[in-house]
C-alpha positions in Angstrom: -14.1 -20.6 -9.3 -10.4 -21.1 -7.8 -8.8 -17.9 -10.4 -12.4 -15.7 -8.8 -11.4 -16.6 -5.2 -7.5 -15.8 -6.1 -8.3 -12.8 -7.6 -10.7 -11.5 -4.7 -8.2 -12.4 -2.5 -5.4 -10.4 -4.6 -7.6 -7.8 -4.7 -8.2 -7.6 -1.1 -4.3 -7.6 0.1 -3.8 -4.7 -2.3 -6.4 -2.9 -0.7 -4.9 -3.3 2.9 -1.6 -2.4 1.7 -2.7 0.6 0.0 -4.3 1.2 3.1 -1.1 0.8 5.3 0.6 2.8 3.0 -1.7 5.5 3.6 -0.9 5.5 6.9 3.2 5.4 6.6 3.3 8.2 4.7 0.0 10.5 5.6 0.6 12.8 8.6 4.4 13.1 8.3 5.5 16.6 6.6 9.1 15.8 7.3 9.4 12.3 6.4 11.4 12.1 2.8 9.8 9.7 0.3 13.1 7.0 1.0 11.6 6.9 5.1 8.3 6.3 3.9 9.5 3.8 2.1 11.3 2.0 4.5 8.5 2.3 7.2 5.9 0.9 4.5 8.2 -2.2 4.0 8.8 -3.2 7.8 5.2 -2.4 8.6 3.9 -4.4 4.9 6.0 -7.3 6.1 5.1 -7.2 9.9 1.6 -7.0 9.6 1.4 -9.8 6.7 3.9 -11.9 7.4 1.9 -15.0 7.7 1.5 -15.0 3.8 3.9 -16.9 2.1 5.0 -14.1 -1.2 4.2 -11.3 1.4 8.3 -9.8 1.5 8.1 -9.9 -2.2 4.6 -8.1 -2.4 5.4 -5.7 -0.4 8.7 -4.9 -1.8 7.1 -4.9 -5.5 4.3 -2.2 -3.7 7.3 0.0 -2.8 8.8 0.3 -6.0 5.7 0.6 -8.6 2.5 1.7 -5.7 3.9 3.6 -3.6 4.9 6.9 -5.3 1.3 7.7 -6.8 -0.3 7.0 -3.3 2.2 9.7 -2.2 1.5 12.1 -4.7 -2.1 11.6 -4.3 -1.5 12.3 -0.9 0.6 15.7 -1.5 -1.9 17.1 -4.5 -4.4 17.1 -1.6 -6.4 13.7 -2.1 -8.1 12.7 1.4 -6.3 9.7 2.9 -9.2 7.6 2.7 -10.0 8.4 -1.0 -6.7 7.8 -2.3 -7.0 4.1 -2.0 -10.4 4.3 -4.1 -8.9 6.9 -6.5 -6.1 4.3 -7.2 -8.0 1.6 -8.0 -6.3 -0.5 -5.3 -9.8 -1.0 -3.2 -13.4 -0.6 -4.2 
């Protein structure tokens, strides 16, 4: 029952930080992929700093996540699909 709760609760901070990397890099035309980036990484650990691994989580979702979210993004995807599409929330 513990690995089911862990993994729900995995599950769950992906989804949110799909979701705020949504919103760091939809809406911006001019910021480069390196300012999203950093904007992701200061929000990521702001808004989940209360959770132990959080600066390592959200520095691993910068270099593996955060490219296809912004591709998604460019190739026309709606911001609140691309979370969905990407299998990070359900």
């Amino acid at each position: 029952m513990t690995c089911m709760t862990g993994l729900r609760q995995r599950n769950a901070l992906d989804c949110e930080m799909c979701k705020l990397a949504v919103k760091s890099a939809d809406g911006d035309a001019d910021k480069d992929t390196n300012d999203i980036k950093k904007d992701f990484d200061a929000k990521c650990k702001k808004a989940f700093h209360s959770i132990q691994f959080a600066p390592r989580e959200c520095e691993h979702y910068v270099d593996k996540k955060l490219d296809p979210i912004i591709k998604e993004l460019e190739s026309g995807t709606s911001p609140k699909d691309v979370c969905t599409k990407l299998g990070e929330c359900s």
